[in-house]
N, CA, C and O atoms as a GROMACS GRO file, in nm:
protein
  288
    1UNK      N    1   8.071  11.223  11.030
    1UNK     CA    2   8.099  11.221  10.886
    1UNK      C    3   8.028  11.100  10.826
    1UNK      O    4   8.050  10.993  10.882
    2UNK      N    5   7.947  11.099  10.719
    2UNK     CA    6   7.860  11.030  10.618
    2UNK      C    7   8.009  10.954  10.527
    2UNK      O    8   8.132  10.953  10.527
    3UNK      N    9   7.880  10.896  10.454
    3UNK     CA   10   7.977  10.812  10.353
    3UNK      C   11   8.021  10.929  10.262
    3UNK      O   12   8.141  10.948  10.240
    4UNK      N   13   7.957  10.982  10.227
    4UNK     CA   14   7.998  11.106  10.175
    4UNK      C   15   8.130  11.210  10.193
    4UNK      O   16   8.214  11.264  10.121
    5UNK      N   17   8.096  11.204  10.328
    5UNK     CA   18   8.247  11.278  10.379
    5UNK      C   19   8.381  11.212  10.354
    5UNK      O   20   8.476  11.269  10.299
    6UNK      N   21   8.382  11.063  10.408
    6UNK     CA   22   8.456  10.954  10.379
    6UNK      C   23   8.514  11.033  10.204
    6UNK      O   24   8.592  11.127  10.187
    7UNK      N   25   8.441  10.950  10.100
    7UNK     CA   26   8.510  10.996  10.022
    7UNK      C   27   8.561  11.135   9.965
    7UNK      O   28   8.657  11.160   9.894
    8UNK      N   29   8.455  11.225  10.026
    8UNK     CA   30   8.522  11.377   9.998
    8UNK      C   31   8.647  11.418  10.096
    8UNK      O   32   8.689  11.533  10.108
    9UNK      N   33   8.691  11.323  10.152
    9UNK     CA   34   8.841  11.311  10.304
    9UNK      C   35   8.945  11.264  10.118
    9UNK      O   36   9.005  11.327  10.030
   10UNK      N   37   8.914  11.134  10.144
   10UNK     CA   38   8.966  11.077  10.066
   10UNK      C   39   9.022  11.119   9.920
   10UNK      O   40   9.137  11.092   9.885
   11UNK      N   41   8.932  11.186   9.839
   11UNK     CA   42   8.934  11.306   9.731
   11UNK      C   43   9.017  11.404   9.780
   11UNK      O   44   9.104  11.449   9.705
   12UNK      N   45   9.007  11.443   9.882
   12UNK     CA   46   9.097  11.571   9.930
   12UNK      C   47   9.258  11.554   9.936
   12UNK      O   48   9.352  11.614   9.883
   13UNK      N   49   9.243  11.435  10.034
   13UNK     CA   50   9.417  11.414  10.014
   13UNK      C   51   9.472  11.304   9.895
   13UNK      O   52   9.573  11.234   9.906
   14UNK      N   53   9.379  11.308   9.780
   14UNK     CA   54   9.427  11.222   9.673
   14UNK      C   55   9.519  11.346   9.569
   14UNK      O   56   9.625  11.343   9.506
   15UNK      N   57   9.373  11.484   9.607
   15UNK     CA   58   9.476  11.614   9.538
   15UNK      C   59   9.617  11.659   9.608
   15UNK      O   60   9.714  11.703   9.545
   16UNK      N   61   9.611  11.637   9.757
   16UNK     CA   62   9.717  11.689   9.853
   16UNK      C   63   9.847  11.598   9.816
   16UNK      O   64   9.966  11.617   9.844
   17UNK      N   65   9.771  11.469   9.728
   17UNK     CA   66   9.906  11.352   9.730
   17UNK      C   67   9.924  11.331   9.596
   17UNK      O   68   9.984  11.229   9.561
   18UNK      N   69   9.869  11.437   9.482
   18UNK     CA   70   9.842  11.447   9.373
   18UNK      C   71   9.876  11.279   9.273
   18UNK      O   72   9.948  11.247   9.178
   19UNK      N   73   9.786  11.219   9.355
   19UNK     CA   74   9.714  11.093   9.302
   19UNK      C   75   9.581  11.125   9.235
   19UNK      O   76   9.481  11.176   9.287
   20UNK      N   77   9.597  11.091   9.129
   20UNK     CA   78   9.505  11.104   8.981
   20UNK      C   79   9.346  11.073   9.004
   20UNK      O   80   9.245  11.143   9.006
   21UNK      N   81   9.379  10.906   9.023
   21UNK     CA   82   9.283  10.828   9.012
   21UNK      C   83   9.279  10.675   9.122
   21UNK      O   84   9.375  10.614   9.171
   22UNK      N   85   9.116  10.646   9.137
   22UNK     CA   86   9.086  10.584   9.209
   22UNK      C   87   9.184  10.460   9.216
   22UNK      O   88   9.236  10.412   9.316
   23UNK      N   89   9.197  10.420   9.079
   23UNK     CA   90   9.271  10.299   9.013
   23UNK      C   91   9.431  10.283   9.134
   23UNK      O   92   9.474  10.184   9.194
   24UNK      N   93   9.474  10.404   9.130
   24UNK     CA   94   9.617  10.401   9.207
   24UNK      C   95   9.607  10.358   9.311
   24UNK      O   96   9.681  10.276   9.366
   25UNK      N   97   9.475  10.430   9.366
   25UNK     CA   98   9.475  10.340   9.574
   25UNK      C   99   9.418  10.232   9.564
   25UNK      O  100   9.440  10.148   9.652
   26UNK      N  101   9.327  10.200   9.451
   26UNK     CA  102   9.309  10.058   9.420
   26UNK      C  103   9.420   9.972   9.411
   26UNK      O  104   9.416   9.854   9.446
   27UNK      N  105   9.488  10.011   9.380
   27UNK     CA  106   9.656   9.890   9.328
   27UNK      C  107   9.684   9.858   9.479
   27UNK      O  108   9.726   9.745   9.503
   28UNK      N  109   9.662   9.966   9.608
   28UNK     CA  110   9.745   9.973   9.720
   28UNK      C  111   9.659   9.881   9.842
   28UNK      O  112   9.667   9.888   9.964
   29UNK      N  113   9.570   9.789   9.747
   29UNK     CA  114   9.458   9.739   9.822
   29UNK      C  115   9.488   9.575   9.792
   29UNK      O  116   9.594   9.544   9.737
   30UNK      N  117   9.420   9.502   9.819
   30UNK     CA  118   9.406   9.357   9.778
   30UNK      C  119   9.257   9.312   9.711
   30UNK      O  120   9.212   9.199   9.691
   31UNK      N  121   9.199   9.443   9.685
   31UNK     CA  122   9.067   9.439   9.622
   31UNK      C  123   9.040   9.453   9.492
   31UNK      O  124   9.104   9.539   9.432
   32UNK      N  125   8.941   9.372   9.421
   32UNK     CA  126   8.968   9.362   9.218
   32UNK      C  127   8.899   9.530   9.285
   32UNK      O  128   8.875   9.591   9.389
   33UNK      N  129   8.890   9.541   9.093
   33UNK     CA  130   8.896   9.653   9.041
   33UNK      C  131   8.690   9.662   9.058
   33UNK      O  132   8.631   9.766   9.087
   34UNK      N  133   8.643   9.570   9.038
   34UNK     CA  134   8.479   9.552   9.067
   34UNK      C  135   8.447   9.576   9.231
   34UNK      O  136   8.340   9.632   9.256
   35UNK      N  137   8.515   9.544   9.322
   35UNK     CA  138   8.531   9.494   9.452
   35UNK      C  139   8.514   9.584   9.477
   35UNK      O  140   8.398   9.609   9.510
   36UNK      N  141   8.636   9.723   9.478
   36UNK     CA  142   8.666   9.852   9.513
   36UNK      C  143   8.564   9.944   9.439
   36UNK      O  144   8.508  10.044   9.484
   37UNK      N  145   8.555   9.893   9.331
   37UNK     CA  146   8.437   9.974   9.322
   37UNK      C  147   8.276   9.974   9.378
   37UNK      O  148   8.205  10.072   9.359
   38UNK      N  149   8.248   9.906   9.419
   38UNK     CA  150   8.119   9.830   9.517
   38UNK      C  151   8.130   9.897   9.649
   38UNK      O  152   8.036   9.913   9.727
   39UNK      N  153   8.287   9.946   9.671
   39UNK     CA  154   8.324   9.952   9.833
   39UNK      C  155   8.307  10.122   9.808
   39UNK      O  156   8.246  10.190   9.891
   40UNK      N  157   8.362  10.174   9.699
   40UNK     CA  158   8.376  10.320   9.694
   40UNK      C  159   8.245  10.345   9.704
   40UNK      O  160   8.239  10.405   9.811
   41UNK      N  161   8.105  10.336   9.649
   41UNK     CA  162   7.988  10.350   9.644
   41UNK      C  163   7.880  10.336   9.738
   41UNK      O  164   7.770  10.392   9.736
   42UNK      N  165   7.936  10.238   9.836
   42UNK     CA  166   7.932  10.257  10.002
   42UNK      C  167   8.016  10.203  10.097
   42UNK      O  168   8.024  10.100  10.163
   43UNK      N  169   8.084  10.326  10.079
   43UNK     CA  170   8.214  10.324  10.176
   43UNK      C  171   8.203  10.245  10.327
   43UNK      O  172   8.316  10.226  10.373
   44UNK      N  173   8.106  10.200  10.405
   44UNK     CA  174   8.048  10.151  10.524
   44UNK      C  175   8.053   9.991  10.492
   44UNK      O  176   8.025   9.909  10.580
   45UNK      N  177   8.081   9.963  10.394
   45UNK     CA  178   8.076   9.822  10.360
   45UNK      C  179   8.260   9.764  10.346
   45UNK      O  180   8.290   9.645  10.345
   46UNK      N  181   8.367   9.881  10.336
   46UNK     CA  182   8.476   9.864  10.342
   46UNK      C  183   8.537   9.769  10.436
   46UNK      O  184   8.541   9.799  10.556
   47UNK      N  185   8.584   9.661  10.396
   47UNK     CA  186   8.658   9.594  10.568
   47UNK      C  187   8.740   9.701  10.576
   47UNK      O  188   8.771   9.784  10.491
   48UNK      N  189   8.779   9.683  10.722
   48UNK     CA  190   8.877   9.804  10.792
   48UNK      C  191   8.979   9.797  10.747
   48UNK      O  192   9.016   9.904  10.700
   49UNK      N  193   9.077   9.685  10.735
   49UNK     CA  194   9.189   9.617  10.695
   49UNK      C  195   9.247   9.717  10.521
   49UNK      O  196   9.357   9.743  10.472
   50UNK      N  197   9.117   9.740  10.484
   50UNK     CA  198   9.189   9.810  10.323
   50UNK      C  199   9.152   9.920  10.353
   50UNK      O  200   9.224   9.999  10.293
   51UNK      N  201   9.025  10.013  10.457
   51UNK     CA  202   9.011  10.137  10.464
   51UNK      C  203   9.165  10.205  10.508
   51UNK      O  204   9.207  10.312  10.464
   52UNK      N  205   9.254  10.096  10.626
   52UNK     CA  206   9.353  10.108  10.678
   52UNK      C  207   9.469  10.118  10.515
   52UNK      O  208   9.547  10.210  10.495
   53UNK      N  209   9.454  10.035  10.450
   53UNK     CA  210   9.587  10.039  10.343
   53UNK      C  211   9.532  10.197  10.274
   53UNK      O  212   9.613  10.289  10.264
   54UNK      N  213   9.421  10.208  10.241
   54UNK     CA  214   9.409  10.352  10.185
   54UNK      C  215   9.433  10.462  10.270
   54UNK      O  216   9.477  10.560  10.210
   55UNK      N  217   9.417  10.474  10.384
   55UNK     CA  218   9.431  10.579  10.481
   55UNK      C  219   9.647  10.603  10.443
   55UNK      O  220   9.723  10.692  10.404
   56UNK      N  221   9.653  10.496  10.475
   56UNK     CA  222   9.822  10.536  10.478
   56UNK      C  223   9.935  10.501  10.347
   56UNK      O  224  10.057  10.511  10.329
   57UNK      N  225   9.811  10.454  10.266
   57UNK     CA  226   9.906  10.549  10.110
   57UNK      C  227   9.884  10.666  10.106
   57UNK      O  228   9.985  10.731  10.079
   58UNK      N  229   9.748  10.755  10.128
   58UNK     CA  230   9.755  10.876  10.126
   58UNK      C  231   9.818  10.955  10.210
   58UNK      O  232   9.846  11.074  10.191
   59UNK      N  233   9.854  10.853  10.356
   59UNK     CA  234   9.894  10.932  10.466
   59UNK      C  235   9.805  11.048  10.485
   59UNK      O  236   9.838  11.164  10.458
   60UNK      N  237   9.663  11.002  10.544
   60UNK     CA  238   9.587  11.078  10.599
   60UNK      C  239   9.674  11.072  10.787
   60UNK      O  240   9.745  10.980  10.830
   61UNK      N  241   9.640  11.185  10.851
   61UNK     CA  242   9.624  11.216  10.969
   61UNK      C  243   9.550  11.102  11.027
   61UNK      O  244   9.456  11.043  10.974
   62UNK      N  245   9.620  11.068  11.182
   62UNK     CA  246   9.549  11.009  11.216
   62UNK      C  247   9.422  11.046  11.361
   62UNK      O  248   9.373  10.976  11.450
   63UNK      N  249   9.412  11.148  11.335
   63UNK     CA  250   9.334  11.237  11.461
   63UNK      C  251   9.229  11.235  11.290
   63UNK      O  252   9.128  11.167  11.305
   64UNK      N  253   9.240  11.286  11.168
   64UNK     CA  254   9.139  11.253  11.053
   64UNK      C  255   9.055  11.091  11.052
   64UNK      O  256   8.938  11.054  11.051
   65UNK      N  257   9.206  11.018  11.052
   65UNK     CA  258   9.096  10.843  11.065
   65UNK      C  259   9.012  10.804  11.188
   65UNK      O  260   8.946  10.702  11.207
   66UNK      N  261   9.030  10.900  11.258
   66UNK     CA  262   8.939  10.864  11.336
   66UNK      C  263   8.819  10.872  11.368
   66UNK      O  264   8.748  10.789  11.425
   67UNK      N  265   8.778  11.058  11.299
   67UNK     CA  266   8.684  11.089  11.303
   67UNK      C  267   8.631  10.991  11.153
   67UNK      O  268   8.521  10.937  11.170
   68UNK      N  269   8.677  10.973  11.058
   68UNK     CA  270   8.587  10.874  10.982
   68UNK      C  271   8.528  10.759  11.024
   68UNK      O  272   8.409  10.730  11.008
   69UNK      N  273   8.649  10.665  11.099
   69UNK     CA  274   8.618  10.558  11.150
   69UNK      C  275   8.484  10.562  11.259
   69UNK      O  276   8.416  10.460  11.276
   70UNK      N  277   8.459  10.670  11.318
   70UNK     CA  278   8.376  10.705  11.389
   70UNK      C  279   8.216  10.727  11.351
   70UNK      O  280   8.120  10.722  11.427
   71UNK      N  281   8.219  10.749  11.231
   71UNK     CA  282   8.086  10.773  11.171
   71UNK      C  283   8.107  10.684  11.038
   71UNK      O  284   8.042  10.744  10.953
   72UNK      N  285   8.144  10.612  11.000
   72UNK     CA  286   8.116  10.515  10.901
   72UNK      C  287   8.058  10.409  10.952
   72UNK      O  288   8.026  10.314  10.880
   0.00000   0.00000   0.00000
């Protein structure tokens, strides 16, 4: 999975967790609002530490984080 996939994972269970907008998993981060956005645009530049806080506000699967973690 590409950076691409990353956020089309991420998009997927934002509808499954009918979370709106980026802004919300932003709040669930310790990253400004410029920061996260730098990070969304290439997701490979994410420290793990907040890919981890976004993975489990959405409560992605974790047999899913892995295969991301794997190709990012």
């Amino acid at each position: 999975m590409n950076e691409d996939g990353f956020r089309a994972l991420v998009r997927q269970y934002m509808e499954l967790r009918h979370v709106r907008r980026l802004e919300d998993i932003r709040q669930h981060t310790t990253l400004s609002t410029g920061t996260f956005s730098k990070y969304w645009n290439c997701p490979s530049k994410f420290p793990l530490g907040e890919v981890v806080s976004i993975f489990n506000y959405l409560k992605i699967p974790y047999e899913e984080r892995g295969q991301i973690l794997n190709k990012l």
